[in-house]
N, C-alpha and C positions, 0 to 999 in steps of 0.2 A: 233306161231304168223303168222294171214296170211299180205300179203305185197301187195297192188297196186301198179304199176311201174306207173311213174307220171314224167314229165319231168319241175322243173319249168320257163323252159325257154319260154317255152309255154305258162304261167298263169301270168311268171312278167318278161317280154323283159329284155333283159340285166343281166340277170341271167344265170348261169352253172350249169348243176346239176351232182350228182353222182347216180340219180336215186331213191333220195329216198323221201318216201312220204305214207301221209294216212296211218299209222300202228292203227293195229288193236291188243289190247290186248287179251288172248286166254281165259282168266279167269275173271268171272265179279266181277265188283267192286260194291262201293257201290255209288252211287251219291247221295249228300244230298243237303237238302232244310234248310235253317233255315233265322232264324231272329232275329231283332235285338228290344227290348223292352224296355225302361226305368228301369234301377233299376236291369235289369240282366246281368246274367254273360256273357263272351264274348268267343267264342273258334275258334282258327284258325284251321281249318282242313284240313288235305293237301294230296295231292296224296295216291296209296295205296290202291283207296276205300273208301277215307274219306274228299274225296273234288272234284273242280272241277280245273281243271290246264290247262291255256291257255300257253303253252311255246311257245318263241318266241324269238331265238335266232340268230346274227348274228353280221356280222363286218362291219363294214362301213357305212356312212350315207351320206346326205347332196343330193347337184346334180347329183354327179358323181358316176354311179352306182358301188357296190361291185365287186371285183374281183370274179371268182369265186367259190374260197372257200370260201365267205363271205356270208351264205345263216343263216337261223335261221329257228327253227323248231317251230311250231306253231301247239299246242294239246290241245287237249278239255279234261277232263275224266270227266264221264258222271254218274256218281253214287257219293255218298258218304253216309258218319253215320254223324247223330245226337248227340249230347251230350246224347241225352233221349234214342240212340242206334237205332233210327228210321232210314231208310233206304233208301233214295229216289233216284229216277233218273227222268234224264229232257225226256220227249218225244215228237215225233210229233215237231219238232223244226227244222225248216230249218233256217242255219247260216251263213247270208254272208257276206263274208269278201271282202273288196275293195282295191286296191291299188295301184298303178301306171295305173291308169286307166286300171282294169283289174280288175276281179271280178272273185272269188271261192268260191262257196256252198255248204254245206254241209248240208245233212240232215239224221239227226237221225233216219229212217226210212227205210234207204236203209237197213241196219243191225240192224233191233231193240237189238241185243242181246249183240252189241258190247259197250262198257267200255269206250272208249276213241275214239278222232278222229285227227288226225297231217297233217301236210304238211310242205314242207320247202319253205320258204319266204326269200326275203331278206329284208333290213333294211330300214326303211322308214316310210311314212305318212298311214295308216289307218283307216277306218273305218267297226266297226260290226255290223249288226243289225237283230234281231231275229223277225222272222215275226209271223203272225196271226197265231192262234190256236196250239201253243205250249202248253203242258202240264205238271205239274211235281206230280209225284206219287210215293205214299209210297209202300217199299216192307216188304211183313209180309208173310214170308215163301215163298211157291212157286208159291203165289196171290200177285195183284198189284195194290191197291189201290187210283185211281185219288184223288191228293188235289186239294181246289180253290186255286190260287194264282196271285198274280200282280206282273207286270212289274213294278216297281218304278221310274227306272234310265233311263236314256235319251235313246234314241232307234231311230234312230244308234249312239254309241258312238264313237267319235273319240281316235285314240293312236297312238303313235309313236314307233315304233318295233326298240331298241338301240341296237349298237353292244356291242356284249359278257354281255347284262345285261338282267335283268327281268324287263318287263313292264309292269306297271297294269294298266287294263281299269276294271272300276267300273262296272259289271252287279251287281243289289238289285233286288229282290223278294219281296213279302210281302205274307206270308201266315198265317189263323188265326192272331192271333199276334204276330209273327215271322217277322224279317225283315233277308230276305238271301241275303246276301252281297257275291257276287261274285267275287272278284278281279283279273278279266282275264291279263294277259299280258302273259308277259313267265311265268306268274302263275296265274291262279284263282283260289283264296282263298275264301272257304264262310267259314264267319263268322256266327256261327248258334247257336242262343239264344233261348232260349225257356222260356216262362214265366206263371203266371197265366194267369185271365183275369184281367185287367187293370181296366175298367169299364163295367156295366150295366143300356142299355139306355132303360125307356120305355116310350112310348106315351099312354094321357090316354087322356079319352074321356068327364069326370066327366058328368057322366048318359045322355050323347049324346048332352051335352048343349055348351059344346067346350073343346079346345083343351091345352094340356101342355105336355111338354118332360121332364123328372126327370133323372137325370143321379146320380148312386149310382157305390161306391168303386166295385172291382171286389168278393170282401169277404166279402158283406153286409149280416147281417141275422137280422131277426127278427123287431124291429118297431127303423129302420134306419133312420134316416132323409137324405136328398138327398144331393149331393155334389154341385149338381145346380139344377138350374129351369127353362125352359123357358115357361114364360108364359106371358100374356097379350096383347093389341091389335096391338101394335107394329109389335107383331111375324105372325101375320093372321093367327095363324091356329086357326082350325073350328073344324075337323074331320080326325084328324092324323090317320090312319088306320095303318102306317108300319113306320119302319125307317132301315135305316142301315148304318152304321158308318168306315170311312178311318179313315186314321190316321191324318187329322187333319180338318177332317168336320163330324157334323150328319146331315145325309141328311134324310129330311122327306116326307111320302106319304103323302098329304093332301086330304083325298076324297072329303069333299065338295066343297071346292074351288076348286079342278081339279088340284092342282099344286105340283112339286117337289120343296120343302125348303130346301135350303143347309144353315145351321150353323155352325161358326165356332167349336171346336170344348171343345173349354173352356168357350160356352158362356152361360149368365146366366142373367136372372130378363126378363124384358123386354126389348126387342131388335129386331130391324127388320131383316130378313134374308141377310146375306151376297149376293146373290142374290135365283131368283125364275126361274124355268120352268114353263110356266105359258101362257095363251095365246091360240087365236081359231087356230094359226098356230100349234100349239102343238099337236093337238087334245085330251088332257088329257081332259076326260070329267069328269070321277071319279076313282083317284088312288086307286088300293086296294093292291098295293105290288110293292116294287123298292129293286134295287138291285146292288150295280155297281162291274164293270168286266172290265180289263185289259182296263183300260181308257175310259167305257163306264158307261152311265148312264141307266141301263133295267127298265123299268116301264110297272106294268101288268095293265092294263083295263080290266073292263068286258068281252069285246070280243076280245082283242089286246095285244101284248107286243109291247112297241115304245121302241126305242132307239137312245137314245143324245149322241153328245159326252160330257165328265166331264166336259167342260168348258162352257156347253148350259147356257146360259143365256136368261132370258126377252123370247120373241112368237117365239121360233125356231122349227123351223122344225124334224121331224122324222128322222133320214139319213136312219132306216132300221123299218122292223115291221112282226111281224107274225099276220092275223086277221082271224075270224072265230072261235076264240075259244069257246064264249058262255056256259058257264060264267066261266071264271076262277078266283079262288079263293086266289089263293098266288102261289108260287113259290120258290125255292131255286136250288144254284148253288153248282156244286159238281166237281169239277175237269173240265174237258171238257163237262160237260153235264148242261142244266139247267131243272129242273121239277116242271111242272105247276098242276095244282091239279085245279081239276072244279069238281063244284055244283054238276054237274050229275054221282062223283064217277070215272072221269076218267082220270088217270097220264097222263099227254105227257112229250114224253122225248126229248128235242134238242137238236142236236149238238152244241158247241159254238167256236168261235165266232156264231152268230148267224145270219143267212143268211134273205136276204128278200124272205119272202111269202116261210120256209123252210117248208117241209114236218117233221112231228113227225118220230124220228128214232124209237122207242117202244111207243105201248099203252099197259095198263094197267090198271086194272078196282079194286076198292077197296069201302069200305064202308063209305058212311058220310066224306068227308076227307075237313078240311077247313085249320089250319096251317100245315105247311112242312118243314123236318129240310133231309137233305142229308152224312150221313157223314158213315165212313169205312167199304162201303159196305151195310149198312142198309138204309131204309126210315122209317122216323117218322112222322105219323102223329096225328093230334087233330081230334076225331070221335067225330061229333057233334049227333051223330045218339041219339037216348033214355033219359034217366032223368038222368044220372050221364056223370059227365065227364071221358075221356077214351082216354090212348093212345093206336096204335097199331104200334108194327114195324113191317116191309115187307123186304125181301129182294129186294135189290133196282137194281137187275139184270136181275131183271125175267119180264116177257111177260103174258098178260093174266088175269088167275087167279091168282095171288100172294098168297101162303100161309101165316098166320101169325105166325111170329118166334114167339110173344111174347105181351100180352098186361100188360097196367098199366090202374085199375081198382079199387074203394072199398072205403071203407069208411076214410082208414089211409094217404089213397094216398093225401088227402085235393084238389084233383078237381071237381069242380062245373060246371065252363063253361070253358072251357081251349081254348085259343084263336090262339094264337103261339107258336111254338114249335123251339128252338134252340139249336143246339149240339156243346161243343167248348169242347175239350181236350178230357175227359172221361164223364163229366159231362152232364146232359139235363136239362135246362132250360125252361120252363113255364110259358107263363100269365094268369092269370084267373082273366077273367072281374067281374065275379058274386064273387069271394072268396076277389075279390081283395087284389092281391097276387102275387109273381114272386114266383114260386114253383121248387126246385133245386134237382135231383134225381142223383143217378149214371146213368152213360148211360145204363147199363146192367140193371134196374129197372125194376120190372115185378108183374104182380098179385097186391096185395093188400099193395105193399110198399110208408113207410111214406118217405118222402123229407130228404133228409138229413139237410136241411135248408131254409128256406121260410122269404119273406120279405113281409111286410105287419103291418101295423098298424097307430094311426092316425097321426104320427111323418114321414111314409113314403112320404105324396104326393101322392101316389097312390090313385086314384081314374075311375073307371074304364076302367084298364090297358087293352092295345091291342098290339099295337105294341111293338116289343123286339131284343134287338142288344145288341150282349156279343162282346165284343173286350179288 
């Protein structure tokens, strides 16, 4: 075990110390992600490798500060398992912690390698907050897989560190549809649920004359009818080109009216939107892809990604923007990275959060590419090139020329015009405007393989379908 000498009298006045602080476990653990879904199971996962453990121990509270053996130790561990055995850890995370007006940070960075993070504290009033561009990633062997995930819970959280007890401060996650429940104090506990998909939302076009959202069970097959609908003049869309769904709004691209529509998330008939992005402050001329990320709203234009915050309402403003792109086509976010895919066959990859006017960390050049799904290592996309429809996956590491791992192609596969492309668990999801159709493959799908299940028929409301959000 190695050991930093740390003195807390130094970081919280009125404190003794014996010297101890910042241990570092020698053996890595497992830090997990999960979350919390309607209708699944719940599992407390706890130190060991199979949670995340904020201890925080000590005696004495109030005005007067602890003698000095009244300190408490305060640890982070940075891995944990899944129920499903999945394997994550948080990175890129700097963590700061406040208290008697004094301040100590931590960042997982200094030691990417290390398990856990401690110091001793003594007893009192607190606050943590996890700043921009954290990441949490799955581990599958001796590779490390970025997932997307959200911050949920309040950021910075308040807590009071009790003597001789455990204090929990709430950090949540949202990943896929996972909610990871953190419960820091002198213990953070994530609760990690893993489920199916809950729903599939699609926006359809009905032959370019307007617009409707259909929201179907997460295990619809075949000539389903829809769980809701949003349609009619109420709602203004026109020309929903994208959507993508929180857990308790679908937010939609509108191209021709230029606007992002946030709906609640149970809503249905005809109804106007909860509110609209919308507006020449906006600059949204015509939406062709959104996406939201750790309290942001991303929106691709033509030549632009703008970014709102989630509470943009009515003609607001940009706070940040990439331009120049010409013409980009859709987008998806993959852990720390987001990738744009343009007309002219060319990935970019950014860093996120997503800085103004940032340079592309990787190009990459690929065929025909209009939908983009990001997920364990791989990119999917929808090849509009030729007379049949075609996915290809790429490795979604590589620079350049990308090889192709793998196509889906043929007459069984049932794609005509395949529009968007979405990855959630194991599975690939599809819409196809001309089949009109949500077409559902395993994610390993290749050559001339049929759908393990497709939705489509005149009971679906599908009509032609574009945009797709599995949650």
């Amino acid at each position: 075990m190695k050991r930093f000498p740390f003195d807390p009298r130094s970081a919280f006045p009125g404190s003794a110390s014996t010297g101890n602080a910042l241990s570092l476990p020698a053996s890595p653990g497992a830090r997990a992600a999960r979350h919390r879904r309607p209708g699944s199971g719940r599992h407390a996962v706890w130190a060991s490798g199979a949670a995340l453990v904020l201890g925080l121990l000590g005696a004495g509270a109030g005005c007067t500060l602890p003698a000095p053996t009244a300190l408490g130790t305060a640890t982070v561990n940075l891995v944990g398992r899944a129920p499903s055995g999945a394997v994550y850890r948080l990175r890129h995370a700097v963590i700061t912690v406040t208290g008697f007006g004094n301040t100590r940070i931590w960042n997982t960075e200094d030691d990417p390698d290390r398990t856990s993070l401690s110091d001793d504290v003594v007893v009192g009033n607190y606050t943590a907050s996890l700043a921009a561009g954290w990441n949490l990633e799955r581990i599958e062997g001796a590779t490390a897989r970025p997932v997307t995930a959200q911050m949920i819970s309040d950021n910075p959280v308040d807590f009071i560190v009790s003597p001789q007890q455990r204090t929990i401060v709430p950090l949540r996650f949202h990943v896929e549809t996972d909610v990871v429940d953190m419960s820091q104090g002198y213990d953070i506990v994530l609760t990690i649920e893993e489920s199916t998909p809950q729903i599939i939302v699609v926006t359809n076009l009905h032959g370019f004359q307007s617009g409707s959202v259909t929201v179907y069970p997460g295990q619809a097959s075949g000539d389903a009818a829809p769980l809701r609908t949003i349609e009619g003049p109420l709602t203004t869309l026109s020309s929903p080109e994208a959507v993508t769904v929180t857990d308790d709004e679908i937010v939609v691209c509108d191209g021709d009216v230029g606007a992002v529509d946030f709906f609640s998330i149970q809503a249905d008939g005809n109804l106007a939107p909860t509110r609209q992005i919308v507006g020449r402050d906006t600059e949204i001329g015509g939406c062709r892809d959104v996406a939201v990320y750790q309290g942001e709203v991303y929106v691709l234009e033509s030549d632009e990604i703008l970014v709102f915050p989630l509470t943009a309402n009515g003609d607001a403003t940009p706070v940040r923007r990439i331009s120049g792109l010409f013409v980009g086509e859709s987008f998806a976010i993959d852990g720390s990275d987001i990738y744009v895919a343009k007309s002219n066959g060319e990935i970019l990859v950014y860093a996120l959060p997503l800085a103004e006017d940032a340079a592309p960390t990787r190009i990459f050049s690929v065929d025909c590419p209009f939908g983009i799904a990001v997920a364990d290592g791989e990119l999917f996309l929808n090849n509009i090139c030729g007379l049949h429809g075609r996915i290809d996956v790429y490795p979604a590491t590589e620079t350049g020329q990308p090889r192709v791992l793998r196509s889906l192609i043929g007459d069984h596969t049932g794609l005509q015009i395949p529009e968007r492309v979405k990855r959630f668990r194991d599975e690939m999801y599809v819409s196809d405007s001309d089949a009109e159709q949500i077409l559902i493959y395993p994610a390993t799908a290749a050559d001339d393989a049929a759908p393990v299940r497709a939705i489509g028929g005149p009971h679906t409301g599908l009509s032609t379908p574009v945009g797709l959000a599995v949650h």
